[in-house]
C-alpha positions in Angstrom: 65.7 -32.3 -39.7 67.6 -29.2 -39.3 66.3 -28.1 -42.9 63.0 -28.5 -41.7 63.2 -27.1 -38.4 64.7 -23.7 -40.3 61.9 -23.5 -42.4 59.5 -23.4 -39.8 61.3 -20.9 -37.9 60.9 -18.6 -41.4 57.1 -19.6 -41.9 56.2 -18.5 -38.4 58.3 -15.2 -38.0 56.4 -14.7 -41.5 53.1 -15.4 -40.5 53.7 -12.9 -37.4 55.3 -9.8 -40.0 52.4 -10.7 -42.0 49.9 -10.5 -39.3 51.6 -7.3 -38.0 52.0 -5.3 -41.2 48.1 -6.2 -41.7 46.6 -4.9 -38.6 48.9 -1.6 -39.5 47.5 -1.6 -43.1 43.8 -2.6 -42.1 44.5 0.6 -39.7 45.0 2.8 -42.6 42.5 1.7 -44.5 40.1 2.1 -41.9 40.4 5.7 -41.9 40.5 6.0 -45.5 37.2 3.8 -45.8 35.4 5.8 -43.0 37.1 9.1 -44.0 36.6 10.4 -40.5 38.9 13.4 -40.7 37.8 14.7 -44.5 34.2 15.3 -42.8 32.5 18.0 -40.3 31.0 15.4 -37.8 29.5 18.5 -35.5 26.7 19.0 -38.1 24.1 16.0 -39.1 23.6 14.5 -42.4 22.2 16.1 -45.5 22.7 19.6 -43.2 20.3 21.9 -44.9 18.1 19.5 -46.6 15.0 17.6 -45.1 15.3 16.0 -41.8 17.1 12.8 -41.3 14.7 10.0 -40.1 16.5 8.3 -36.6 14.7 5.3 -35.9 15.0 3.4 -32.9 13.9 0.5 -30.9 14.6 -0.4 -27.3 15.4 -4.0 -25.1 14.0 -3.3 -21.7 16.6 -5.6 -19.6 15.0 -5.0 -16.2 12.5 -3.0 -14.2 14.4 -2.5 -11.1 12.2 -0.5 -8.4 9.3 1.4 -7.9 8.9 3.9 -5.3 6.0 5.4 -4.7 7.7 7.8 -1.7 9.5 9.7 -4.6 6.9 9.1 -7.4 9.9 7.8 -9.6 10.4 4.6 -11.4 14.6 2.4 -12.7 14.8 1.0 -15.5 17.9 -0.9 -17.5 17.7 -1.0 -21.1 19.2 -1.5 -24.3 18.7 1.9 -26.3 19.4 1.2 -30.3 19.4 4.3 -32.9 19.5 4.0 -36.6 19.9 6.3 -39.2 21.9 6.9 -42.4 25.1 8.5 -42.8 26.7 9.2 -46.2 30.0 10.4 -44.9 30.5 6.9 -43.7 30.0 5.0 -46.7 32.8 2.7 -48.1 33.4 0.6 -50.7 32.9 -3.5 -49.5 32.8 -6.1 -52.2 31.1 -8.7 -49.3 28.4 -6.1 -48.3 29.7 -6.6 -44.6 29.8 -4.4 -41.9 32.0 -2.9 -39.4 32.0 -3.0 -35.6 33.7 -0.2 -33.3 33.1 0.9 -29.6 32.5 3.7 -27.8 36.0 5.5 -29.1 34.9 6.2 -32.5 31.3 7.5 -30.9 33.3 10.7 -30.0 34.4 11.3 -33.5 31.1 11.5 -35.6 27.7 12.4 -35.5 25.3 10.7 -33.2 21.6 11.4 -32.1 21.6 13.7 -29.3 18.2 11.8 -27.4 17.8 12.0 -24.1 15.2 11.0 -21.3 12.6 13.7 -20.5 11.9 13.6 -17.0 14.7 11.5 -16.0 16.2 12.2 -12.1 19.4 10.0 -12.6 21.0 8.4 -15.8 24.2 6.7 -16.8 25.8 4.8 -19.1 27.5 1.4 -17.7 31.6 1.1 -17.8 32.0 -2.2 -16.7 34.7 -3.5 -17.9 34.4 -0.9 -20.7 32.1 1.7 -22.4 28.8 -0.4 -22.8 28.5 1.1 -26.1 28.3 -0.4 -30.0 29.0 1.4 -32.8 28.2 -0.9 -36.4 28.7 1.0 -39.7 27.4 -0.5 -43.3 29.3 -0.2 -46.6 25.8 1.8 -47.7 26.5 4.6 -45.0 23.6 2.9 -42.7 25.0 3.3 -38.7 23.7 1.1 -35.9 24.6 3.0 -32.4 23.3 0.5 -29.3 24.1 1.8 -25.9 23.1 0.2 -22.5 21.6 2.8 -19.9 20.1 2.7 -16.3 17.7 5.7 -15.7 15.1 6.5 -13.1 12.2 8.7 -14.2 9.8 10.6 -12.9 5.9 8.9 -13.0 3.0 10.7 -11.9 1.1 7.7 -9.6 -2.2 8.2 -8.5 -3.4 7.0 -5.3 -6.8 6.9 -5.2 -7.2 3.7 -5.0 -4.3 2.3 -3.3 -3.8 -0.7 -3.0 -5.7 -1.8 -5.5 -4.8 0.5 -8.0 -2.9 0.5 -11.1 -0.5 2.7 -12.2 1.0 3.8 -16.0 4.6 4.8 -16.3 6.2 6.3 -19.1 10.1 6.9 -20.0 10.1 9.9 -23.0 13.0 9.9 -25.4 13.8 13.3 -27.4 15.8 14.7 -28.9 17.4 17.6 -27.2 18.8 20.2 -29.8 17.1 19.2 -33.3 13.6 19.9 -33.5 11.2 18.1 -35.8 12.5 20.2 -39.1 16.0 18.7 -38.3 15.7 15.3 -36.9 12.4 13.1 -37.0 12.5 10.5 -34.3 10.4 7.2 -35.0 9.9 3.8 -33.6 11.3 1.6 -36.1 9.1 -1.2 -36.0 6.2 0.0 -34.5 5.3 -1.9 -31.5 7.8 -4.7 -32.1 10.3 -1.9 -31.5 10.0 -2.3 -27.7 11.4 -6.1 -26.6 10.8 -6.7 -23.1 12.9 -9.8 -21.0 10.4 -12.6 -20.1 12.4 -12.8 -16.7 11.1 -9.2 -15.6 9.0 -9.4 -12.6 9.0 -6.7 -9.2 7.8 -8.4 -6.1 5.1 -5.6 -5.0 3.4 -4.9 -9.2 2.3 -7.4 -11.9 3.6 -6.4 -15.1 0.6 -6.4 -17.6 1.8 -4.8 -20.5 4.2 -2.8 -22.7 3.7 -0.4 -25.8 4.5 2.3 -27.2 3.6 5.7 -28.4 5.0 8.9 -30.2 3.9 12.6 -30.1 5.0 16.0 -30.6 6.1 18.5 -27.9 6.1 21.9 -28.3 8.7 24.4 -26.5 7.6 27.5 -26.6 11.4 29.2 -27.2 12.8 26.8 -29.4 9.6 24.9 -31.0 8.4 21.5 -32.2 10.2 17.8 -31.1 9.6 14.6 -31.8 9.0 12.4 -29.0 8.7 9.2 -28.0 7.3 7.1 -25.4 7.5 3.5 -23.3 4.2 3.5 -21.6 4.2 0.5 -19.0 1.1 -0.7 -16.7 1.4 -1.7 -13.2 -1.0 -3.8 -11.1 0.1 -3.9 -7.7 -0.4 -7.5 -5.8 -3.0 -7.1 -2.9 -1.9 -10.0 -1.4 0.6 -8.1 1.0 -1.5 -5.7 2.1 -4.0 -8.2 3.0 -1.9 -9.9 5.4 -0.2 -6.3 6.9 -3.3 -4.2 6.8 -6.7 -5.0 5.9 -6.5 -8.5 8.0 -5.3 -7.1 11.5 -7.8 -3.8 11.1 -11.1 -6.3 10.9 -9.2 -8.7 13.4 -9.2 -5.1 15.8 -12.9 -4.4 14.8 -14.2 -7.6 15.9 -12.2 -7.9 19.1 -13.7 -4.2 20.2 -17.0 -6.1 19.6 -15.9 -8.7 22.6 -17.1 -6.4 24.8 -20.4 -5.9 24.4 -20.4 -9.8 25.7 -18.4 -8.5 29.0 -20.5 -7.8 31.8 -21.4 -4.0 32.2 -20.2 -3.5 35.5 -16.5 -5.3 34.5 -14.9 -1.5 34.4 -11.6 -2.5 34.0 -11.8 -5.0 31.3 -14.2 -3.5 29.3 -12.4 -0.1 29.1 -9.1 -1.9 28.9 -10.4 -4.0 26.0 -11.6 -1.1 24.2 -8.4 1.7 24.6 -6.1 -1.3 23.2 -8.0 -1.6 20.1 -8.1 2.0 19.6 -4.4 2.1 20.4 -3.6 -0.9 18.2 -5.8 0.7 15.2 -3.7 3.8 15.5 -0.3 2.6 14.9 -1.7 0.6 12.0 -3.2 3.6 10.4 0.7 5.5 11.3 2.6 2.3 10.0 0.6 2.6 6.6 1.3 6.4 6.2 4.6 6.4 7.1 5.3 4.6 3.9 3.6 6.4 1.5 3.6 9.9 0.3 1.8 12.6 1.3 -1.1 13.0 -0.6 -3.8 16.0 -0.2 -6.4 13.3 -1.3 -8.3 10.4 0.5 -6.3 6.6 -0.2 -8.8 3.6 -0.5 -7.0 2.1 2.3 -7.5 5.3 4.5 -11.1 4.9 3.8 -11.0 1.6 5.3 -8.8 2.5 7.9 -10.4 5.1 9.4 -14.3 3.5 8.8 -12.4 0.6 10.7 -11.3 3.0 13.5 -14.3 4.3 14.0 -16.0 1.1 14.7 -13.3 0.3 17.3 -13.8 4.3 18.8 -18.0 3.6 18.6 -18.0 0.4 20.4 -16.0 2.6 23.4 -18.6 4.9 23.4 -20.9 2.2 23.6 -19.8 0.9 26.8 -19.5 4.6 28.2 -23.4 5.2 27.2 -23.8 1.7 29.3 -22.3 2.8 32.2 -24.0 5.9 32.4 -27.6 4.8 32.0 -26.9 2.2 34.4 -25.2 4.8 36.7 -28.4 6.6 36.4 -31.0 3.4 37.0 -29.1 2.2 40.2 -29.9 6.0 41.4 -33.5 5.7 40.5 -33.6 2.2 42.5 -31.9 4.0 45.3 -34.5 6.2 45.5 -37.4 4.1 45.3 -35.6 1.7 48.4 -35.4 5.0 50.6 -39.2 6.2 49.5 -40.3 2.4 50.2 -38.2 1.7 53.6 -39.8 5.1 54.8 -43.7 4.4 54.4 -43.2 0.5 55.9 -43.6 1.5 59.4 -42.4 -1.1 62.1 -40.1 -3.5 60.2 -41.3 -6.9 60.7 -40.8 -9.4 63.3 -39.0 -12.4 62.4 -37.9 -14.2 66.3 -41.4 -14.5 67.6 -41.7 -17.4 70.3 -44.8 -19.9 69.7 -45.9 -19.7 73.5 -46.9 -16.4 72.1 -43.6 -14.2 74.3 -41.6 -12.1 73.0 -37.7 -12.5 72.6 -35.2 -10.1 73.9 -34.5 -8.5 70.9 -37.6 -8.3 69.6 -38.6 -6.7 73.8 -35.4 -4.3 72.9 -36.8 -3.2 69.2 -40.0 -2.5 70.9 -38.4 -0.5 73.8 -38.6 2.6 71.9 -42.8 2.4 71.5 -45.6 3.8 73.9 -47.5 2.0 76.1 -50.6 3.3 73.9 -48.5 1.5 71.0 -48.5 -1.8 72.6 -50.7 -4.5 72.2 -53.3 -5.3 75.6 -52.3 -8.8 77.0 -55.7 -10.0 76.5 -55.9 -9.4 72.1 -51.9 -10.6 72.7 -52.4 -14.6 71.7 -54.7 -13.5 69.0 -52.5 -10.6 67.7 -49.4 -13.1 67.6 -50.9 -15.7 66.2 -52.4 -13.1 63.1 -48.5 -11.6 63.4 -46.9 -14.9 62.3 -48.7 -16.1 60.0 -48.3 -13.4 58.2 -44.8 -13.0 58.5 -44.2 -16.6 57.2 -46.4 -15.6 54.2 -44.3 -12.8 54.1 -41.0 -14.7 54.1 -42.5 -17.2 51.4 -43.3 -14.7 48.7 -39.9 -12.6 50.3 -38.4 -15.7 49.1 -39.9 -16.2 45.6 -39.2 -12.3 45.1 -35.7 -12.9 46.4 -35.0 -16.2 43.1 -37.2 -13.9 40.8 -35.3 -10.6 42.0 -31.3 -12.8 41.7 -32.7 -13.9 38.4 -33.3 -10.2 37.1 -30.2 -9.1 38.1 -28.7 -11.8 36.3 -30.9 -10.5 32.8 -29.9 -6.9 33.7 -25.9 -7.1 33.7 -26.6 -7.4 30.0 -27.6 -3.8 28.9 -30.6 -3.1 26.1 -27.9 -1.1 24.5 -25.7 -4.1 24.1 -27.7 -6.3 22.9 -28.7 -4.1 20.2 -24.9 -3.7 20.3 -24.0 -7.4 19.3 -26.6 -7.0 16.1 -26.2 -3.7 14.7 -22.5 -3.6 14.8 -21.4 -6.8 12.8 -24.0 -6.3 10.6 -23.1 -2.6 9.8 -19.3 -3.3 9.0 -20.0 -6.7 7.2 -21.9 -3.9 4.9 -19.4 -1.7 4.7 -16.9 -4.6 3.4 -19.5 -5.6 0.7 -19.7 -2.1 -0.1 -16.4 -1.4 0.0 -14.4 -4.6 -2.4 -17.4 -4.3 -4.8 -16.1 -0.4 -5.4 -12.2 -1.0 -5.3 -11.9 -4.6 -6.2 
C-alpha cells in the first residue's frame, strides 16, 4: 500500500512538471511558429506589390435606437476581417488553427477600417478586450471584433409619420487607398447576418443589404468602401392614438356648435377658444419632439388643415352674431317706424253698457273735445270699436303662436345650417384626400 501510494505521488508531480514544462515549450514555439519579432508588422503584406484583398462580413447583434432629434442611428455588431498574411504562416501537420485575443492584435498588421460618419464608437471590455484574433497554418488571419457605433443618417421627413427611412453604416479604410488595400464583402449579400430577435418599438425592420463603392478624396485619392444599407418603416399605430385621433376628435367637437343656439354667447365662444387652445398644444407637443426642419411634415399638413377647421368654425359663430346683431337693429327700426304711424293704441277695457273705464277716461284725458266722439254716434261707435278689437286680439293672437314659432326657426342661423353640411363634408374630403396621398 505504501508502494502504491509513492508511486502515485511520482505520477502526479510528473504529470504537473510535464504539464508545466509544456505550456513553457508551447510558449516558445509559438513565437518561433508565428515569428512575430523577425517581421516589420507596421507595413501590410506583399508591401510594394498589388493590393491585398480584406474581405469582410458583419453579425448585426442589435439595432438599439433611432433618434430622429439628432438624425443618428446605434448599432452593435460583430465586425469580421479576413485577409492573408504570409509572415504568419507555420508549419501544422493537422491543418489547425490558432486562437489569440486582443494582446497579440497590437503586435502585427491589422486592417485600419473605420466607420465613416460615425458620432461615437467603441470597442466592448467586459470582462476583457471583445476581440478574436485566429491565425491558419497557410498565413490566412481571421480578426472579429465586437463594436457599438452610432452614425450619422440623413432622414427625410416629408412624410412623417408615414415615412420610411434608409440608413447606412460605411466601413473604409482610413490610410490605404484602393492601390493598397481592396476592401470587399466576402460573401456578397450573405456577408451581412442579422439576429432574428432585432426589433425597435417605434420602426419595422424590412430589410438588410449591402453595397460597395468607391470614394474619392481629393488630397489623398481613391478608397474602397463599404456599406450596410438598412430600411425603416415606422409603425403609425402610435401616432394614431397621440395625434391624428384627438386632432379629428377637436375638429368635430368645434362643429357642436353650430347645433348651440346663436344667442348662447358664452358656450359657444367658450366651446370654440378650447378647441383652438387644445389644437395648439397638440401641434406644440408634436414639434417639440422632432427636429427642426425648413420643410412641411405630413403630419403638419394635417395639423394645421385640422386647426384651421377648429379657427373657421369660430369665425363662423362670430359672422352669426354679427348678422344677427345687425337683423335685431333692422327689427328695431321697423317696431319704432310701425308704433309711430298706429295712432291711438287700442282699447282693450271697454264696458258692454257702452262706458268707458277709468283708465281708458285717463288715456283719453289728453284728447280734444273736437277728438271725442258725440254721445249720440257713442253706442254705435263702441259697438264698431269692440268688435274690432276682439278681431284684432284673435289674429293678435294667431300672429303672437305664428311670431313664438319664428323665433323658435330663427335661433338657428342660415349660416349654420349651411354650417352643419359644408363643414363635415369638407374635412371628411380632406381625410380621403389626404391617406390616399401618404398612406
Amino acid at each position: 500500500q505504501r508502494h502504491w501510494t509513492n508511486a502515485v505521488a511520482v505520477f502526479c508531480s510528473h504529470i504537473f512538471k510535464k504539464n508545466h514544462d509544456l505550456t513553457k515549450a508551447w510558449k516558445g514555439k509559438t513565437e518561433q511558429l508565428l515569428r512575430v519579432d523577425e517581421h516589420d508588422f507596421t507595413m501590410r503584406p506583399a508591401f510594394g506589390g498589388p493590393a491585398i484583398p480584406v474581405g469582410v462580413d458583419v453579425q448585426v447583434e442589435s439595432l438599439d435606437s433611432i433618434s430622429e432629434v439628432d438624425m443618428d442611428f446605434t448599432m452593435t455588431l460583430y465586425l469580421r476581417h479576413y485577409w492573408k498574411d504570409e509572415r504568419l504562416s507555420f508549419p501544422s501537420t493537422n491543418n489547425k488553427s490558432m486562437t489569440f485575443d486582443g494582446r497579440l492584435v497590437k503586435k502585427i498588421w491589422v486592417p485600419d477600417v473605420f466607420f465613416v460618419h460615425s458620432k461615437r464608437s467603441f470597442i466592448h471590455d467586459t470582462t476583457t478586450d471583445n476581440i478574436m484574433l485566429r491565425v491558419f497554418p497557410d498565413g490566412h488571419v481571421l480578426y472579429s471584433m465586437r463594436v457599438t457605433v452610432t452614425a450619422m443618417c440623413n432622414m427625410d421627413f416629408s412624410r412623417f409619420p408615414l415615412d420610411s427611412q434608409t440608413c447606412s453604416l460605411e466601413l473604409e479604410s482610413y490610410a490605404y487607398t484602393d492601390e493598397d488595400l481592396m476592401l470587399y464583402w466576402k460573401n456578397g449579400n450573405e456577408s451581412l447576418k442579422t439576429d432574428e430577435k432585432i426589433s425597435l418599438s417605434q420602426f419595422l425592420i424590412q430589410k438588410f443589404h449591402t453595397t460597395s463603392r468607391l470614394a474619392f478624396y481629393s488630397s489623398t485619392g481613391w478608397y474602397n468602401r463599404l456599406y450596410i444599407n438598412f430600411t425603416l418603416r415606422r409603425h403609425i399605430f402610435f401616432f394614431l392614438l397621440q395625434t391624428y385621433f384627438p386632432a379629428t376628435l377637436m375638429v368635430m367637437l368645434s362643429w357642436v356648435s353650430f347645433w348651440i343656439d346663436r344667442r348662447a354667447v358664452p358656450a359657444r365662444v367658450s366651446l370654440g377658444i378650447t378647441t383652438v387652445l387644445t389644437m395648439s398644444t397638440i401641434i406644440t407637443g408634436v414639434n417639440a419632439s422632432m427636429p427642426r426642419v425648413s420643410y412641411i411634415k405630413a403630419v403638419d399638413i394635417y395639423l394645421w388643415v385640422s386647426f384651421v377647421f377648429v379657427f373657421l368654425s369660430v369665425l363662423e359663430y362670430a359672422a352669426v352674431n354679427y348678422l344677427t346683431t345687425v337683423q335685431e337693429r333692422k327689427e328695431r327700426k321697423l317696431q319704432k317706424r310701425f308704433s309711430c304711424s298706429c295712432g291711438i293704441p287700442h282699447s282693450k277695457s271697454m264696458m258692454l253698457d257702452g262706458n268707458y273705464s277709468e283708465s281708458d277716461a285717463n288715456s283719453l284725458a289728453g284728447y280734444t273735445r273736437n277728438q271725442m266722439v258725440p254721445e249720440e254716434e257713442k253706442q254705435e261707435k263702441i259697438v264698431v270699436h269692440l268688435a274690432m278689437s276682439n278681431e284684432s286680439n284673435s289674429s293678435r293672437k294667431r300672429g303672437l303662436k305664428g311670431h313664438v314659432s319664428l323665433r323658435i326657426i330663427q335661433n338657428t342661423h342660415a349660416i349654420d345650417k349651411y354650417s352643419r353640411l359644408i363643414f363635415p363634408g369638407t374635412y371628411i374630403f380632406f381625410n380621403l384626400i389626404y391617406w390616399s396621398v401618404f398612406s
